[in-house]
C-alpha positions in Angstrom: 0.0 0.0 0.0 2.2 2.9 -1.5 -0.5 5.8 0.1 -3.2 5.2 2.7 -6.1 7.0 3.0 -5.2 9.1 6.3 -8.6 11.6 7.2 -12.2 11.5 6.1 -13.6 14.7 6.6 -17.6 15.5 5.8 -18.8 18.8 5.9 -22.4 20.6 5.4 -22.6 23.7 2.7 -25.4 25.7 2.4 -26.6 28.3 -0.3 -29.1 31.1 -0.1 -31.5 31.4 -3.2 -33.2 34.5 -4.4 -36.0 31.7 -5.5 -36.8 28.0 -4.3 -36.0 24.9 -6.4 -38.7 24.3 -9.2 -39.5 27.8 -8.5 -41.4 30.7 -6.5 -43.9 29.0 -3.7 -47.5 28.1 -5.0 -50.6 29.0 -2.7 -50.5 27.2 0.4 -47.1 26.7 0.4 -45.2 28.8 3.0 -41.6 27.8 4.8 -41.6 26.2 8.2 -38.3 27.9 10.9 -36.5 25.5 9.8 -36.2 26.8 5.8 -38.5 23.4 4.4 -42.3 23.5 2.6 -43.7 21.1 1.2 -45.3 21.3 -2.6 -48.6 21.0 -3.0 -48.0 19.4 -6.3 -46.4 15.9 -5.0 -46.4 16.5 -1.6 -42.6 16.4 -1.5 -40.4 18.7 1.1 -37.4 21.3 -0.3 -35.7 23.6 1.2 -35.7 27.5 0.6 -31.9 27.2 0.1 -29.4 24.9 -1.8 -27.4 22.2 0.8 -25.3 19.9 0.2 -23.1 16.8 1.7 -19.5 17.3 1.0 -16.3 15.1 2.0 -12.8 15.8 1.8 -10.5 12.7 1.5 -6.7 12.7 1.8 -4.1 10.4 2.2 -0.9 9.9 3.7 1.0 11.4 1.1 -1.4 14.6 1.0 -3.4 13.4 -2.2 -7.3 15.3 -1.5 -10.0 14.2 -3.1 -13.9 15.5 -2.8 -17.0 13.9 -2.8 -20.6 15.0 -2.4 -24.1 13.9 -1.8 -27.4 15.2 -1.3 -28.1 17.3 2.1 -31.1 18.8 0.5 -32.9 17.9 4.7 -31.3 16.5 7.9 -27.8 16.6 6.6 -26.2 16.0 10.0 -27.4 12.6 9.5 -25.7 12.1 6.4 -22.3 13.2 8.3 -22.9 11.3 11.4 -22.8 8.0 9.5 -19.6 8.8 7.6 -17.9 10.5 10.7 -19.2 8.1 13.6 -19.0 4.8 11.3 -17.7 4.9 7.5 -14.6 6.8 8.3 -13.0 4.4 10.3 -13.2 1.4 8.0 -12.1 3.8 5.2 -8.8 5.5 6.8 -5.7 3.3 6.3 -7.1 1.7 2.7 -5.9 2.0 -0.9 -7.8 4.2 -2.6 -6.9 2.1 -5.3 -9.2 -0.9 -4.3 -12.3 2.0 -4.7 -14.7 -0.2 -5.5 -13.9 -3.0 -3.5 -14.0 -0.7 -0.5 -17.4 0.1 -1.7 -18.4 -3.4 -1.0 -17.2 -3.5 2.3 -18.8 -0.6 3.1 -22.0 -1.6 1.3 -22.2 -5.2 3.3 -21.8 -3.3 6.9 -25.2 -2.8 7.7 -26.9 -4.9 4.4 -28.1 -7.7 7.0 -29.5 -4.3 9.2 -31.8 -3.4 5.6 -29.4 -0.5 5.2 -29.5 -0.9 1.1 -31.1 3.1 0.6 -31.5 6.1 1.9 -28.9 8.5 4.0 -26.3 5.2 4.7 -26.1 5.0 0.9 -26.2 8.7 0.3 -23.0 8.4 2.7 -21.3 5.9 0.7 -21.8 7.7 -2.5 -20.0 10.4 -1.7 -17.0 8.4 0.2 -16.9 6.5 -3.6 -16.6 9.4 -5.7 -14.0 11.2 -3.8 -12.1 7.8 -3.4 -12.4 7.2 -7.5 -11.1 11.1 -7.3 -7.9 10.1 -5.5 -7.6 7.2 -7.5 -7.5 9.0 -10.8 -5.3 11.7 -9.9 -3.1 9.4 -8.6 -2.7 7.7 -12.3 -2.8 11.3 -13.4 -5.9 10.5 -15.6 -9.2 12.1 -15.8 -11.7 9.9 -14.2 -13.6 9.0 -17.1 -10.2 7.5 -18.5 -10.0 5.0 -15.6 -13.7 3.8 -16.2 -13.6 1.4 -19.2 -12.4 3.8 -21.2 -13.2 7.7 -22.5 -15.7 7.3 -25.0 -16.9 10.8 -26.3 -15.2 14.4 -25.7 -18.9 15.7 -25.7 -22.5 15.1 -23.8 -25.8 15.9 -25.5 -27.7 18.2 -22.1 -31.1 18.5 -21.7 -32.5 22.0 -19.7 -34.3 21.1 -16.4 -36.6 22.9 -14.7 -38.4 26.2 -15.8 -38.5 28.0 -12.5 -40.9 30.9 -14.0 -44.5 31.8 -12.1 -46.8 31.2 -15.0 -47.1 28.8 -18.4 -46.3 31.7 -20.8 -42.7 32.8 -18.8 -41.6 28.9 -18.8 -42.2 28.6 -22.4 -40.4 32.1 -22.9 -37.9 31.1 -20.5 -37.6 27.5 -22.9 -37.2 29.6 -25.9 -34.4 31.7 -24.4 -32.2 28.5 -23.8 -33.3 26.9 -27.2 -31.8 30.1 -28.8 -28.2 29.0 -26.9 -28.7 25.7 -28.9 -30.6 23.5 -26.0 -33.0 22.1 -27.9 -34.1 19.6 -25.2 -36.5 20.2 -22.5 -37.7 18.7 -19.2 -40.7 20.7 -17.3 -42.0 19.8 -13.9 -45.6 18.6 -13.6 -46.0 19.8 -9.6 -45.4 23.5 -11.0 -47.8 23.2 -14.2 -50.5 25.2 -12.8 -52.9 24.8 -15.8 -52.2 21.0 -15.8 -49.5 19.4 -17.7 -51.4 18.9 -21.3 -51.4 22.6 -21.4 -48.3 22.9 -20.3 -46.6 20.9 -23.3 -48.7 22.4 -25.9 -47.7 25.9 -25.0 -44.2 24.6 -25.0 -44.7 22.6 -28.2 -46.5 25.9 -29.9 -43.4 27.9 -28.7 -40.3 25.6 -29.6 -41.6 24.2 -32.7 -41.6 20.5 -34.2 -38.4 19.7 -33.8 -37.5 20.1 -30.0 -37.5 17.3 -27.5 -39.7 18.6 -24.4 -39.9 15.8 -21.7 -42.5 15.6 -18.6 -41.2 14.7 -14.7 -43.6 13.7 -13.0 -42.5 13.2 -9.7 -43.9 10.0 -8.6 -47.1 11.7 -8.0 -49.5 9.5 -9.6 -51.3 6.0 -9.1 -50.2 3.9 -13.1 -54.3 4.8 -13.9 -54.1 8.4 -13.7 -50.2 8.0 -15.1 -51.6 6.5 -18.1 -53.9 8.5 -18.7 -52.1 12.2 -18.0 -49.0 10.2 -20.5 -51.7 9.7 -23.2 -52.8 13.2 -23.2 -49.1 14.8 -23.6 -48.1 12.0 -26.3 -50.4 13.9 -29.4 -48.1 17.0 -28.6 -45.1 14.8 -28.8 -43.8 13.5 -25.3 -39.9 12.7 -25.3 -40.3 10.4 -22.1 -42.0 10.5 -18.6 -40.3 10.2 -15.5 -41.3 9.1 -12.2 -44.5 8.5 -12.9 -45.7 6.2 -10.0 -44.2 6.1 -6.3 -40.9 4.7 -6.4 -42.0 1.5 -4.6 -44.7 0.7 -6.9 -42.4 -1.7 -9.4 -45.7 -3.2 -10.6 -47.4 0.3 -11.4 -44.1 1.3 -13.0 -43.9 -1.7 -15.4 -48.0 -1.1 -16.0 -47.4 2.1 -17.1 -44.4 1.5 -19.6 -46.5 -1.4 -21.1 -49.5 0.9 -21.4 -48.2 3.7 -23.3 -46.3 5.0 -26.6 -44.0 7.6 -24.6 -40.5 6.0 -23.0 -40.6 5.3 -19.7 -37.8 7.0 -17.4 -36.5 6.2 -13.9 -33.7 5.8 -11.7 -33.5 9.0 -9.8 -33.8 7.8 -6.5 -32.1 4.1 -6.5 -28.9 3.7 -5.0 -27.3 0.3 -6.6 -28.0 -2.1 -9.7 -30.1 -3.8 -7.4 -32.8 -1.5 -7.7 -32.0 -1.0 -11.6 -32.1 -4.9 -12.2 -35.1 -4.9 -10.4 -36.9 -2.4 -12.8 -35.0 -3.7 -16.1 -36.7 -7.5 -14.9 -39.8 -6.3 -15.5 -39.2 -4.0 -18.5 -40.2 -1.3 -15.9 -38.7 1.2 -18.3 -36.6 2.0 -21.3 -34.6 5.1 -20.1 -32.0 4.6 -16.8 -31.9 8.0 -14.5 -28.9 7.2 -12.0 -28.0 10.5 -10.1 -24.9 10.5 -8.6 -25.3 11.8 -5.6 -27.3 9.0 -4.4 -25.1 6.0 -6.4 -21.7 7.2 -6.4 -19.5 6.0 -9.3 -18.8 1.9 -8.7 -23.2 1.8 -9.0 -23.2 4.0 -12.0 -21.1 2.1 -14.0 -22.2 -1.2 -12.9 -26.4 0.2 -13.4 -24.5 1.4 -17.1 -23.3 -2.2 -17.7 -27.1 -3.7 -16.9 -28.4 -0.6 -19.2 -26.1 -1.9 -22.0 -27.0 -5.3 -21.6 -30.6 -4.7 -21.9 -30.7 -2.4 -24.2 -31.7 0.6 -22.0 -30.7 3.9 -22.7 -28.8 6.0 -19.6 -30.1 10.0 -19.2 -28.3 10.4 -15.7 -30.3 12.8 -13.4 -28.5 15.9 -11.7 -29.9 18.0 -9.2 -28.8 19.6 -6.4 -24.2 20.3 -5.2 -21.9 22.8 -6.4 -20.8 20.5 -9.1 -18.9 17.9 -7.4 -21.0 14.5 -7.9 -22.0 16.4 -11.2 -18.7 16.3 -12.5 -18.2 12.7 -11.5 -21.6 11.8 -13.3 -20.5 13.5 -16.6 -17.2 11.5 -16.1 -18.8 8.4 -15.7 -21.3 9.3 -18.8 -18.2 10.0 -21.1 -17.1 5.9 -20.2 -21.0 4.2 -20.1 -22.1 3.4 -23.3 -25.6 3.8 -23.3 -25.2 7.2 -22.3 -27.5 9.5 -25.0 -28.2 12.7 -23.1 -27.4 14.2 -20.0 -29.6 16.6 -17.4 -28.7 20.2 -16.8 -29.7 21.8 -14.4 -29.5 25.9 -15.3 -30.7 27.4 -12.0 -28.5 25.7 -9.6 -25.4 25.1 -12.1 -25.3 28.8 -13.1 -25.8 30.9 -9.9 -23.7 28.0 -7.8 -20.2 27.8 -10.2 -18.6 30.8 -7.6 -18.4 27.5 -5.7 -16.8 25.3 -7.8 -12.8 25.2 -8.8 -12.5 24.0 -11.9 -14.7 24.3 -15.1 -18.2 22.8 -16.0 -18.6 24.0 -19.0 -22.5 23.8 -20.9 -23.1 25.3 -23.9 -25.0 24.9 -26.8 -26.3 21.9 -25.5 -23.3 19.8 -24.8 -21.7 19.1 -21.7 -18.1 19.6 -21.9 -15.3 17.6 -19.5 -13.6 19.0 -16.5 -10.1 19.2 -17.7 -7.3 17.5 -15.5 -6.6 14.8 -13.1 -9.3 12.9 -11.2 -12.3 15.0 -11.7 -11.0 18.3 -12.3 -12.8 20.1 -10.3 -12.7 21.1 -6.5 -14.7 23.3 -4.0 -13.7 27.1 -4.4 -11.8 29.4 -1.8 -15.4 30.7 -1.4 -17.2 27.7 -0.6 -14.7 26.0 1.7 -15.3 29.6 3.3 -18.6 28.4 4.1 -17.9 24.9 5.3 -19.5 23.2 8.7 -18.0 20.3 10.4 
């Protein structure tokens, strides 16, 4: 073992934003002392702020690497688990045998049900910063050390249209279109006038030609799923995601079976368990691993089950300052049935003072971070706001 891992430091970061994810709060919806609401729309709780999971790695030798996850609510539970447990099965390993630390990691507390949630939201972010070290130690970019560097660029879709009314998100659309995105996700909790009218007006206002895809949030039993899919697909619907409640495999594979539209999922699973589990039942057609809940060793291996069953990959990218994002678009550069990739505008733009390093999006590509490991590392300004 040429250089140990020697501390594993987590840390919380948190954000201020003018406006709330997905965009400004709907009627009823108002922020409790602690910062969260809850929207109306699919019953799901955000923050007023952006928050993050971040941990520092270094070794013996001095060799830092980052990792983040999602600490969108309760992030001190995230950081207890690495602090009080993770880190000490981590610190004297090779960060060379990433991915079977992983697994060690990963069968801890398997017999315990620990297979989701915050312990694998930990893990994730101990992987990426480990596959960090271990790429800038072979002075590669990551996606070099992952089966191979397949493509320089990454097709990006634009997420979210945080505007308060249907005309200003197809306005908004059109603004982005004109930059060359040409692809198009909306939100189905923030469609006011219901999501049919939501993709005409977009369809009207982009033309024939764009993609415009419908998330909808796991807000829906597979009848009414069906049925709202139906509606959108004469307007021509790209895919669907999260349609039904994440637990409801059987509603999931109903729906795909029951309409035209692809099928898209993945957001929320943690390992190629879950993905096999989908795939099985030909649950759906498009593979959404984000990750900050996977980590790299689970996105490659959900990749390998997405190639084999011929799947396509549109990895899903929410929250951070562009840490796990940079390690998904590494990852995406190696895994085959990568076609497109999420961007998300209103937290990658106002959040890169954050970020060391370039993400670079532009005409609707996703460019590599240049550089060793993942090329990218939190700014002077963000580990200004760092708490242990």
């Amino acid at each position: 073992m040429s250089d140990p891992v020697a501390r594993v430091e987590p840390f919380v970061l948190t954000i201020p934003r003018d406006t709330p994810y997905l965009g400004a709060l709907r009627e009823g919806e108002a922020p409790n002392d602690r910062g969260y609401f809850v929207r109306r729309g699919n019953r799901t709780v955000y923050p007023t702020f952006d928050r993050n999971v971040l941990v520092r790695i270094t070794t013996r030798h001095g060799v830092t690497g980052w990792g983040e996850t999602y600490g969108i609510v309760a992030p001190r539970a995230t950081m207890e688990i690495i602090s009080d447990l993770l880190a000490g099965f981590v610190i004297g390993r090779d960060p060379q045998d990433v991915a079977a630390i992983h697994d060690d990691l990963y069968d801890l507390m398997r017999v315990r049900g620990y297979t989701g949630g915050y312990y694998l939201d930990a893990l994730a972010a101990i992987d990426i910063a480990l596959w960090d070290i271990a790429a800038q130690s072979a002075g590669l970019p990551l996606a070099k050390c992952l089966a191979g560097q397949r493509r320089e660029t990454i097709p990006a879709y634009l997420s979210g249209l945080p505007r308060p009314d249907r005309a200003g998100r197809a306005e908004l659309a059109a603004e982005w279109q004109a930059k060359g995105f040409d692809s198009v996700k909306f939100a189905s909790p923030v469609a006011d006038d219901g999501v049919v009218e939501e993709i005409r007006t977009l369809r009207e206002r982009l033309g024939p030609s764009a993609r415009i895809a419908c998330d909808m949030h796991w807000a829906q039993t597979a009848s009414q799923a069906k049925a709202m899919i139906r509606a959108m697909e004469p307007h021509g619907l790209w895919f669907a995601e999260a349609p039904v409640a994440p637990e409801d495999l059987d509603g999931l594979a109903d729906v795909a079976a029951g309409v035209s539209t692809p099928v898209a999922a993945g957001e929320e699973w943690r390992t190629a368990h879950d993905a096999q589990a989908r795939l099985a039942r030909r649950a759906c057609a498009i593979l959404q691993p984000e990750m900050g809940h996977c980590g790299v060793t689970e996105f490659m291996r959900m990749a390998t089950l997405a190639q084999v069953h011929h799947a396509e990959i549109i990895p899903h990218a929410t929250i951070g300052i562009g840490i796990f994002l940079a390690a998904s678009l590494h990852a995406s550069a190696a895994a085959p049935a990568v076609t497109c990739h999420e961007f998300q505008h209103s937290i990658v733009e106002p959040n890169r003072r954050y970020l060391a390093g370039e993400i670079a999006c532009t005409a609707g590509q996703y460019r590599l971070p240049s550089g060793p490991g993942l090329g990218v590392r939190p700014s002077a300004e963000a580990l200004r706001l760092l708490e242990q």
